[in-house]
N, C-alpha and C positions, 0 to 999 in steps of 0.2 A: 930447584928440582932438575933431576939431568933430565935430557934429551929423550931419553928411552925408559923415562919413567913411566909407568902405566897412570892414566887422567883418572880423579878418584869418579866414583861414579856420582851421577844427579841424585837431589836430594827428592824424595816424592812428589814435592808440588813442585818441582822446576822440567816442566814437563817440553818445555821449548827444545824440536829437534829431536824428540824419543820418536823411533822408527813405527809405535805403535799408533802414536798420535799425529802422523803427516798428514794423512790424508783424509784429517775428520774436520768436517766444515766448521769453522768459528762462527757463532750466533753472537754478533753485537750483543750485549746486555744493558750495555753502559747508558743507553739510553734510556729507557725504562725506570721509573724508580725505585728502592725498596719496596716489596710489600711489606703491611703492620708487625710481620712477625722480625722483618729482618732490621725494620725502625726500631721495634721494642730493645733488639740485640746493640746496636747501635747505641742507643740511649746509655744502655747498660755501662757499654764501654766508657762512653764519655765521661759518665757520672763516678766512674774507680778511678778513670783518669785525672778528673780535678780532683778525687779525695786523694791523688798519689799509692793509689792501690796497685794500678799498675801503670805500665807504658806501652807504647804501639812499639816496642818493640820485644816486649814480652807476648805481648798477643803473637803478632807473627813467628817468635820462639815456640808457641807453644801449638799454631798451627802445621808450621814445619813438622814438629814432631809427632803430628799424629801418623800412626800405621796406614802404608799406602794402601790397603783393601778398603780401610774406613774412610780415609780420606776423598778418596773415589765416589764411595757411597752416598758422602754427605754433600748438603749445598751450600755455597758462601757464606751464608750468615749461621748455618749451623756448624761450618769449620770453626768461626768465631766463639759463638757461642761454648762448642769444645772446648779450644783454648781458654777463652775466660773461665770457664768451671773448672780445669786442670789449675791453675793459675792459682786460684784462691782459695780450694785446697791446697796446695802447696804452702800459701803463706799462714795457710792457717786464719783465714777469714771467713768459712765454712769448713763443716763437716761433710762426709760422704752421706750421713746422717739427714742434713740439712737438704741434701741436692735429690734425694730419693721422696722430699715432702711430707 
């Protein structure tokens, strides 16, 4: 890339250094654990992971892509959640049908 190339821009969730978000305090989470809802999501994951449905890096594929209004909106485990419903529609392992109950 030359010199005087323009830097592409951040992608929504790579929010490290965006001038909106300097000065907003970080809440540790990490130490805290799941609540049930964000275990259930969790589970989820793991359980398409060892059928080979999908991969952590499809999840994060498909968290990346959500639209930055929603992404904002949503919480960790429901970004997840997202991308796994995206995901498995995609591969045709649900319907939209299916996810609507």
């Amino acid at each position: 890339m030359p010199d005087d190339a323009p830097l592409p821009a951040p992608a929504t969730h790579d929010i490290g250094g965006a001038p909106r978000f300097r000065c907003t305090p970080v809440e540790p989470d990490d130490a805290a654990p799941p609540d049930d809802f964000g275990k259930r999501v969790d589970a989820l994951r793991q359980l398409l992971a060892q059928r080979g449905l999908m991969s952590v890096d499809e999840l994060r594929r498909g968290v990346e892509a959500i639209p930055e209004a929603e992404y904002h909106a949503l919480g960790y485990y429901e970004r997840w959640l997202r991308s796994i419903s995206g995901l498995m529609l995609e591969k045709g392992v649900v319907t939209a049908e299916d996810l609507r109950g």
